[in-house]
N, C-alpha and C positions, 0 to 999 in steps of 0.2 A: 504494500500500500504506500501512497506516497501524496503530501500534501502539496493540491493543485490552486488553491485559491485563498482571500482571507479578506473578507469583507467589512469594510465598519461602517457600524450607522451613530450618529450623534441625535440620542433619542431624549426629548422632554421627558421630566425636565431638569438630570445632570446628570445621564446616563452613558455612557457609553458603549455598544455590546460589538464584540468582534463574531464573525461566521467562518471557520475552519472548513473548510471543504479537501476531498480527498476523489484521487481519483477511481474509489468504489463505492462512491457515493453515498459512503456516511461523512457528517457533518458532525462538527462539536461548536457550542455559542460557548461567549465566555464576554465579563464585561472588564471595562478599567472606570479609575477615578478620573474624575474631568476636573473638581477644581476649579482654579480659575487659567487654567493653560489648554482648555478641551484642543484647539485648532495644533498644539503643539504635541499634544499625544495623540490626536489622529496623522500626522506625518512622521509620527514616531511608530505607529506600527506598519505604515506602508513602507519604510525603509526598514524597519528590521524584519519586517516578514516577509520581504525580497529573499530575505538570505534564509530560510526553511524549503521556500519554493522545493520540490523535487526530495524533500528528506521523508523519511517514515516517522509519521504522527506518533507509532508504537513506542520510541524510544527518548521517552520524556526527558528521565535523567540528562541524555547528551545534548538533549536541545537546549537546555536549561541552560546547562553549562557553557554551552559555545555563546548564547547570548547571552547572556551574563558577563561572561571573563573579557570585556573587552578592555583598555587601556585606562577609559576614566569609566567605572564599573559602578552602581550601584543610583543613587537617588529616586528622588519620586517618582520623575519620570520616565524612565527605563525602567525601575520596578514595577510599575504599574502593566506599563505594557507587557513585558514577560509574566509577571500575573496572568492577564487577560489570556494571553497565549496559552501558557500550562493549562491554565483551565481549558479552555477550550478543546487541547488534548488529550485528557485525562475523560469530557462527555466521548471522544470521540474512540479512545480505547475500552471504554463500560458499554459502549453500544457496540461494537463487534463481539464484545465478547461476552453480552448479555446480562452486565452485573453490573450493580452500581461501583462509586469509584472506590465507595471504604470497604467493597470486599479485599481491592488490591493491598488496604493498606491494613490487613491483620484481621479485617472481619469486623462487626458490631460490637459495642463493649456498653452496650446500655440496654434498655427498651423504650425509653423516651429522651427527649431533652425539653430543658424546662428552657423559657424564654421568657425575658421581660419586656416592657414596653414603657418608652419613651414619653412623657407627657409637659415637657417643656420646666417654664420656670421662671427660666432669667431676663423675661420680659416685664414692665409693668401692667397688672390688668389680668394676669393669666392666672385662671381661679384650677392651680394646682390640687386643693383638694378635693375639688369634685372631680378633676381626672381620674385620682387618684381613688374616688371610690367607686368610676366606673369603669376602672381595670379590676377593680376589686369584685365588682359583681361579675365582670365579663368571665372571671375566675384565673386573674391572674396570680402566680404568687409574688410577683416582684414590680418592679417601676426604677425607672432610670428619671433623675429631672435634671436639670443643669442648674448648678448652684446661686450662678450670679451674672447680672450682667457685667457692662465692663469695670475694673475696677484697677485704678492705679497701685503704682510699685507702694504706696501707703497713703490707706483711705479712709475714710471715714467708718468709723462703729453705726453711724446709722447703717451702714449698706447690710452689713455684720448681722445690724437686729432684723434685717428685712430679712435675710436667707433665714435666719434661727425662724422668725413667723413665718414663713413657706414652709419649713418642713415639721414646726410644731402644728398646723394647721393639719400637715398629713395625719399626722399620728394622732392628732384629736379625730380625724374623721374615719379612720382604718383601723386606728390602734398600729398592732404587732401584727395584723394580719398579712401585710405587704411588708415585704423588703425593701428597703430602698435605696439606690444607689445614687449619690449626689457625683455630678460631673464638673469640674474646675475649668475643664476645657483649656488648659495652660492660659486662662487670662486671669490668674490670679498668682502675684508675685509673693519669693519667698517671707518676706514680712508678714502679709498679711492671710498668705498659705498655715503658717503658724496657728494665730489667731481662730480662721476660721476651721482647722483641723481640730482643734482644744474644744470650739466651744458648741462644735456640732455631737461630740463624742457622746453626749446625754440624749439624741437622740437612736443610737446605736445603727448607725447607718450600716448598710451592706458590704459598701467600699466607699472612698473615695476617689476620684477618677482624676487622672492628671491635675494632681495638685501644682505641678507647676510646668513650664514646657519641658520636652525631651532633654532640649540641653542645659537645662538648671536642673540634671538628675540629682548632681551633687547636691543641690539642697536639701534631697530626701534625708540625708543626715537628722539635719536636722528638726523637718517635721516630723518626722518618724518618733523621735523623741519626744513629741507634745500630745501623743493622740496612739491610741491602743486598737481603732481604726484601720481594717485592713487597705491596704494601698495599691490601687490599679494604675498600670499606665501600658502604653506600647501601640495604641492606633498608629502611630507615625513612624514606627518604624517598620525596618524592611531587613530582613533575613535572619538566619542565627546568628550571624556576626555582631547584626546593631545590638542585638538585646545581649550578648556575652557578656557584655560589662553589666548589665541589668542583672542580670543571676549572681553573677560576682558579688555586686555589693551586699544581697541579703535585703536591702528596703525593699521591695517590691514583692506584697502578699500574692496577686492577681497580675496577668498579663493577659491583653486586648491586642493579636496579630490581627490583620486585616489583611483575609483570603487575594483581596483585590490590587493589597500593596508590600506583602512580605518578600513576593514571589512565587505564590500560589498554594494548591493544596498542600502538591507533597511536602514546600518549603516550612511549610504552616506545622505541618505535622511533625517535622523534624525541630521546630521551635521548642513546641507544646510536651516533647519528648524530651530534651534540656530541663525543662522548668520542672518536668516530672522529680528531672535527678535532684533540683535544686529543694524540693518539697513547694511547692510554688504553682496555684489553680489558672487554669484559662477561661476567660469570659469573652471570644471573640467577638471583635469589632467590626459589625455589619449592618451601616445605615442608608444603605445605596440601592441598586434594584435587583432584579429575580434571580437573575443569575449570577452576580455576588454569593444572595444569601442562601442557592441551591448550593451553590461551591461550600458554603462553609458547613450546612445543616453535614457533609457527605463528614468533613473533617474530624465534626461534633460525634458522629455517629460510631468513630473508632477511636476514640482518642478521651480514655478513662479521666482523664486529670480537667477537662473541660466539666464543669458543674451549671452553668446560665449560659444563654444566649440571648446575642440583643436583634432582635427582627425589627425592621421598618415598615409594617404595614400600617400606613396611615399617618406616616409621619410629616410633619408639614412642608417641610422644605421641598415632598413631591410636588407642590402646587399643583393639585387638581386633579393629579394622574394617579394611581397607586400600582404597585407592582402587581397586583393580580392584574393588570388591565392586558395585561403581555403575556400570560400563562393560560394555556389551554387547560390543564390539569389544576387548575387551583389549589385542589385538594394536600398538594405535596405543604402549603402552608395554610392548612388550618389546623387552629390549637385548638385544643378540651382541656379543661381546667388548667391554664397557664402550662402546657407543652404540646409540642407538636409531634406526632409518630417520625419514626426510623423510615428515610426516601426508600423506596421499592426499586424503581420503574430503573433503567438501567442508563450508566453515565451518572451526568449529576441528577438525572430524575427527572426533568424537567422539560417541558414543552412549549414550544413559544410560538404565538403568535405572529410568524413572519411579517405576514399582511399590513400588519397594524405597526408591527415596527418599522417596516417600509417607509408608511404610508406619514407617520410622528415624524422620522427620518429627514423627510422633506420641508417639515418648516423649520428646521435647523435648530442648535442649540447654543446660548448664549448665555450660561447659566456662570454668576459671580458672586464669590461667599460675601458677605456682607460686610460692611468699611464702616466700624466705629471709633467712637474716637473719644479720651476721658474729659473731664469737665473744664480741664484747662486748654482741651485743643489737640493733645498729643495722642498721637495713634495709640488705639488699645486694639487689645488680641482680643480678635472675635471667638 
């Protein structure tokens, strides 16, 4: 067999999904992150998937490698794209050979995965605890919200009292029924990462999510010290090598690869297999569309030390669209009482809507993360 084609569509609304084609007529989709460079990783995958042209789809490992190891190696944007690609070979090896992709990687190591859901936060106006207790009835057991909007390298205690009433509001309206995991989104600097690590600890959160960016790890030092708080971070990074110092240090309870940006499944998997050693849980990061979060439910599905999953259905940033709108089989993500069944169907499980992707395709995509900025004018991390 040998890959003859590789199609991408730039789908609303910040999707991007690649079409592996082969010359026996099986096909693998697969998507990448667009960000705010979409036009600079669609000519990132029509130049690096010149150079597969003519290889065997079967032989994941070496493709991985050859695009991988080139001179300046790694970042968002080549990680993404070899993301996208792996994936897309890994649907397209589970469909010749009739079996989804986590048979390849050791077989099922669960019967469910549990998943949480996203219900915002760090806006004003956003009545957190009613989400929160219509995940509750929908029968979730967990929720993700983002702690705060933007807030300077040192800010005011009112912002402080505002997140402490968001999430005391939860837990007046849930109790302990939900989990919850508060997200930093690295827009909150080591000063006041402190601060609000300390003073959330009495609502006993799930995790805390990138208390500060990737490269102020080192300050985990010392919030780590203020807060008993287990500590998630790693959406942003990409391979076992970014996260090797992450295991090194010991701060990091939880790690969040992202199927779409580590470098794919098997990359994912050999992550999640480090952290295993390190004693150290995965809560994969997946807020993007279908075929991301088929790639990751397959990863979820063999890989013991994965305990939550984060799914995007419904989440806002789609504007309008949701990812079941592009799945024939919807059923691959529907949850009963906060989890979703183990994928069947072979590959990533997953069926897509060509038509319709086509069809979204054509009004193009122009999707950019949001530019805020703190009270005195200076750019804050969204």
């Amino acid at each position: 067999m040998k890959i003859t084609s590789i199609d991408v569509y730039k789908v609303k609304p910040r999707w991007i999904f690649i079409k592996v084609g082969t010359d026996e007529g099986i096909y693998g989709w697969g998507e990448l992150i667009s960000g705010t460079k979409t036009e600079t990783v669609v000519a990132g995958v029509k130049e690096m998937g010149e150079t597969i042209i003519g290889k065997n789809p079967m032989q994941i490992e070496d493709i991985w490698q050859t695009l991988y190891r080139s001179f300046f190696r790694g970042g968002p944007i080549n990680m993404t794209i070899l993301s996208g690609i792996e994936m897309a070979l890994w649907d397209i090896k589970g469909k010749y050979f009739n079996i989804p992709v986590y048979e390849f990687l050791g077989g099922r190591s669960r019967d469910r995965i549990m998943v949480y859901s996203w219900i915002g936060g760090d806006r004003p106006g956003q009545t957190v605890a009613d989400e929160a207790l219509d995940r509750k009835n929908k029968g979730f057991k967990a929720i993700k919200m983002n702690a705060t909007s933007e807030m300077h390298y040192v800010d005011s205690f009112k912002k402080v009292d505002e997140v402490l009433k968001r999430v005391d509001s939860i837990r007046s309206a849930v109790g302990y029924d939900l989990e919850i995991g508060i997200d930093f989104h690295g827009r909150v600097h080591k000063p006041m990462a402190k601060v609000l690590a300390k003073e959330l600890e009495k609502y006993r959160p799930m995790f805390i999510e990138e208390p500060v960016l990737p490269e102020n790890d080192d300050a985990l030092i010392e919030i780590a010290s203020h807060t008993s708080i287990p500590i998630a971070t790693g959406e942003r990074l990409y391979t076992r090598w970014g996260f090797k110092d992450v295991f090194r240090s010991g701060l990091v309870d939880i790690i969040q690869p992202d199927v779409a940006m580590t470098g794919g499944i098997l990359e994912t998997k050999k992550i999640a297999a480090m952290a295993e050693a390190f004693d150290i849980a995965v809560a994969p990061h997946a807020p993007y569309g279908p075929i991301a979060l088929a790639a990751t439910l397959q990863v979820d599905s063999c890989t013991p030390n994965v305990f939550i999953q984060e799914q995007s259905l419904g989440i806002h940033y789609n504007m309008g669209f949701d990812l079941l709108d592009f799945v024939k089989n919807k059923e691959i993500f529907s949850y009963k009482d906060g989890f979703v069944d183990i994928p069947q169907k072979p590959g990533l499980g997953i069926e897509i809507d060509e038509d319709l992707v086509k069809s979204v395709a054509e009004e193009g995509l122009h999707w950019t993360n949001p530019k805020w900025r703190n009270y005195d004018g200076t750019i804050a991390e969204w």
